[in-house]
C-alpha positions as CSV (number, residue, x, y, z in Angstrom):
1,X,-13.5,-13.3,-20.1
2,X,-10.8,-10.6,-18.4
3,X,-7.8,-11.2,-16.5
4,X,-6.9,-10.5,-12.8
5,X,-7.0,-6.7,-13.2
6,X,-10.4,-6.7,-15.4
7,X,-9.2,-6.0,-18.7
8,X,-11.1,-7.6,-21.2
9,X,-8.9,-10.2,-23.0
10,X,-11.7,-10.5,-25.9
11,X,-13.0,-7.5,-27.5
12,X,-16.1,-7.9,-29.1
13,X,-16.9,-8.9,-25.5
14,X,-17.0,-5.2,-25.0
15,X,-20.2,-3.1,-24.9
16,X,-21.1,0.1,-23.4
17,X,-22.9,-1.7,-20.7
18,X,-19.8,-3.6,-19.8
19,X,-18.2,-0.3,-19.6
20,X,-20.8,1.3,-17.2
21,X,-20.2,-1.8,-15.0
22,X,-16.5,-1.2,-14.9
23,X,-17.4,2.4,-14.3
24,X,-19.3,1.9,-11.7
25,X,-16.5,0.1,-9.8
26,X,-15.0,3.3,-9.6
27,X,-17.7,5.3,-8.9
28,X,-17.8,6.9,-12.2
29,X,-21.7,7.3,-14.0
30,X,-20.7,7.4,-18.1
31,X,-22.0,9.9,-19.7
32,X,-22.6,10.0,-23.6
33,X,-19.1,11.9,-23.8
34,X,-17.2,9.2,-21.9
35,X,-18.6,6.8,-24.6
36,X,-17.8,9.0,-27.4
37,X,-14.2,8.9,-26.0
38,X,-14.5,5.1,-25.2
39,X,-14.8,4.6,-28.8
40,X,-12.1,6.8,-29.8
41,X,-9.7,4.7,-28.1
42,X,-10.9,1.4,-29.6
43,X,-10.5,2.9,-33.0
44,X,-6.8,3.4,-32.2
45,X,-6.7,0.3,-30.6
46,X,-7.8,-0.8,-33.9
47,X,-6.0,0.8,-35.9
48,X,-2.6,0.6,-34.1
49,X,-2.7,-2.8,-32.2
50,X,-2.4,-1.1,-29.0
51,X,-4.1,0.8,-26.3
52,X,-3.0,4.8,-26.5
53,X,-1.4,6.2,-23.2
54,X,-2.3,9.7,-22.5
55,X,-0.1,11.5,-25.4
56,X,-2.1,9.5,-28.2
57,X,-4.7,9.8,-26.6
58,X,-5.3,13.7,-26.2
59,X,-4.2,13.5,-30.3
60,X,-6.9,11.0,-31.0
61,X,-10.0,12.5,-28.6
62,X,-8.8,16.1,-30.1
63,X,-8.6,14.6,-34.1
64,X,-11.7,12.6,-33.3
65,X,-13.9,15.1,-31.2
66,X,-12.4,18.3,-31.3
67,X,-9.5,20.0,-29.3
68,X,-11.4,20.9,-25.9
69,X,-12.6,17.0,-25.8
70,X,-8.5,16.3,-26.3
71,X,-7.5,18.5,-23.3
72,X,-5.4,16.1,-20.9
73,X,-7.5,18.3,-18.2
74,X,-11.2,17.5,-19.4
75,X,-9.8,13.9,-19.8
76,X,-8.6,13.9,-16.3
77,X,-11.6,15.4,-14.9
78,X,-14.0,12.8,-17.2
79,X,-12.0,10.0,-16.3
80,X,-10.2,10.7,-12.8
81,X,-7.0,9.1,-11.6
82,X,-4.9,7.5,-14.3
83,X,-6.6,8.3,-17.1
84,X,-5.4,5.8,-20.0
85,X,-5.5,2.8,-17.6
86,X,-9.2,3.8,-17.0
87,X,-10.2,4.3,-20.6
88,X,-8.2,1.2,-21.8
89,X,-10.3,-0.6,-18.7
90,X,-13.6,0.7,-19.6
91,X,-12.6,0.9,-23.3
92,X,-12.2,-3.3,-23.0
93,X,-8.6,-2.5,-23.9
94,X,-5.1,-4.0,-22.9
95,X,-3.6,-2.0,-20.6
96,X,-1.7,0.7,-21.8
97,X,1.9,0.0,-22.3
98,X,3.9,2.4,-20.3
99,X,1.2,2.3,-17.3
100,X,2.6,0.9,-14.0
């Protein structure tokens, strides 16, 4: 179902459930926004193939949800550490690609 790192490899194996679990691995408790932004990423993902890093992303969450939701700093703060990994990961994403 995922590879070594957790990443989904199947996507309609996602669902916000399997997103909280993920969450939770980090200690992070999804709220309704983190969803909303969840699903903002697999629309890109959809539409461009790939997962976004944090540039598209901030475009996309800000197009999608309006500009204060697209702030790299509220992302950071929703989703602490390296924030495109952890949305691609709770997302059920590939890794972004310029993420180390």
């Amino acid at each position: 179902m995922g590879n070594s790192e957790n990443y989904l490899n199947n996507l309609p194996d996602w669902t916000p459930e399997s997103a909280e679990q993920q969450a939770a691995q980090q200690d992070i408790v999804l709220t309704s926004a983190h969803i909303d932004i969840l699903m903002v990423a697999r629309a890109f993902y959809g539409e461009f193939g790939f997962a976004p890093s944090m540039r598209p992303l901030c475009k996309s969450v800000a197009d999608s949800l309006g500009v204060e939701m697209g702030r790299s700093i509220y992302l950071n703060q929703q989703f602490p550490g390296s924030t495109a990994k952890l949305v691609a990961l709770f997302a059920g994403l590939p890794k972004p690609k310029n993420c180390l």
